[in-house]
C-alpha positions in Angstrom: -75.4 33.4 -14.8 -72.5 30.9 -14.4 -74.0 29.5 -17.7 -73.4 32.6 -19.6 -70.2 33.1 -18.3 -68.9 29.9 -19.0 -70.1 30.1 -22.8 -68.2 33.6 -22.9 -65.4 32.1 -21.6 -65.3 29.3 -24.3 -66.3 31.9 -27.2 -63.2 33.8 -26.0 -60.8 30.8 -25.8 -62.1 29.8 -29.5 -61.7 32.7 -30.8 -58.2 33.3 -29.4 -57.2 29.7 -30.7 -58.3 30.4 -34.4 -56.4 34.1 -35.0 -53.6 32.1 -32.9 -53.4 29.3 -35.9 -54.2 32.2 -38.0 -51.1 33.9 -37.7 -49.0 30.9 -37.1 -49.9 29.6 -40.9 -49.4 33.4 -42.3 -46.2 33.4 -41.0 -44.7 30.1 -41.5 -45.5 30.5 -45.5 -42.6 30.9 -47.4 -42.0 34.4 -48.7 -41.5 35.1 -52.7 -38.2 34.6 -53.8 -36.9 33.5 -51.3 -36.2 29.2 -51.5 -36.5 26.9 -48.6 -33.4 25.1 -47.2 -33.7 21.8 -48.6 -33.0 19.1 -46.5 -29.4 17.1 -46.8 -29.8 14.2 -49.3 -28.6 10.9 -47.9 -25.6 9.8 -49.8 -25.4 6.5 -51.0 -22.3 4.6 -50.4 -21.6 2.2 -53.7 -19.3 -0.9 -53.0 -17.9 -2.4 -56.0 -19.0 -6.4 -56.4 -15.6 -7.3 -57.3 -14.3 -6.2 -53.6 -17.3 -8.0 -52.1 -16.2 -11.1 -53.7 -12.9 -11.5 -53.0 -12.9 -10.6 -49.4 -11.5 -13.6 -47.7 -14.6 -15.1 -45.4 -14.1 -15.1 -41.7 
């Protein structure tokens, strides 16, 4: 008996695990027409050669 109520127990905690991931993928997909926030681009910093150059040296 403790068999068969172990294996029930384990169905039921499967089971509950799969329609939770089911509904966790159905509702993290992106609805139609609506964009994703894109993430900030890093900005790149360019320092002229010329300034490098003629910084006095320490």
């Amino acid at each position: 008996m403790a068999e068969r109520n172990l294996a029930v127990g384990v169905a039921l905690a499967l089971a509950l695990g799969v329609a939770a991931l089911l509904v966790a993928l159905i509702h993290c997909q992106p609805r139609a027409g609506v964009e994703a926030p894109q993430p900030p681009k890093p900005k790149i910093v360019l320092v002229p050669i010329d300034f490098v150059l003629q910084s006095p040296q320490v």
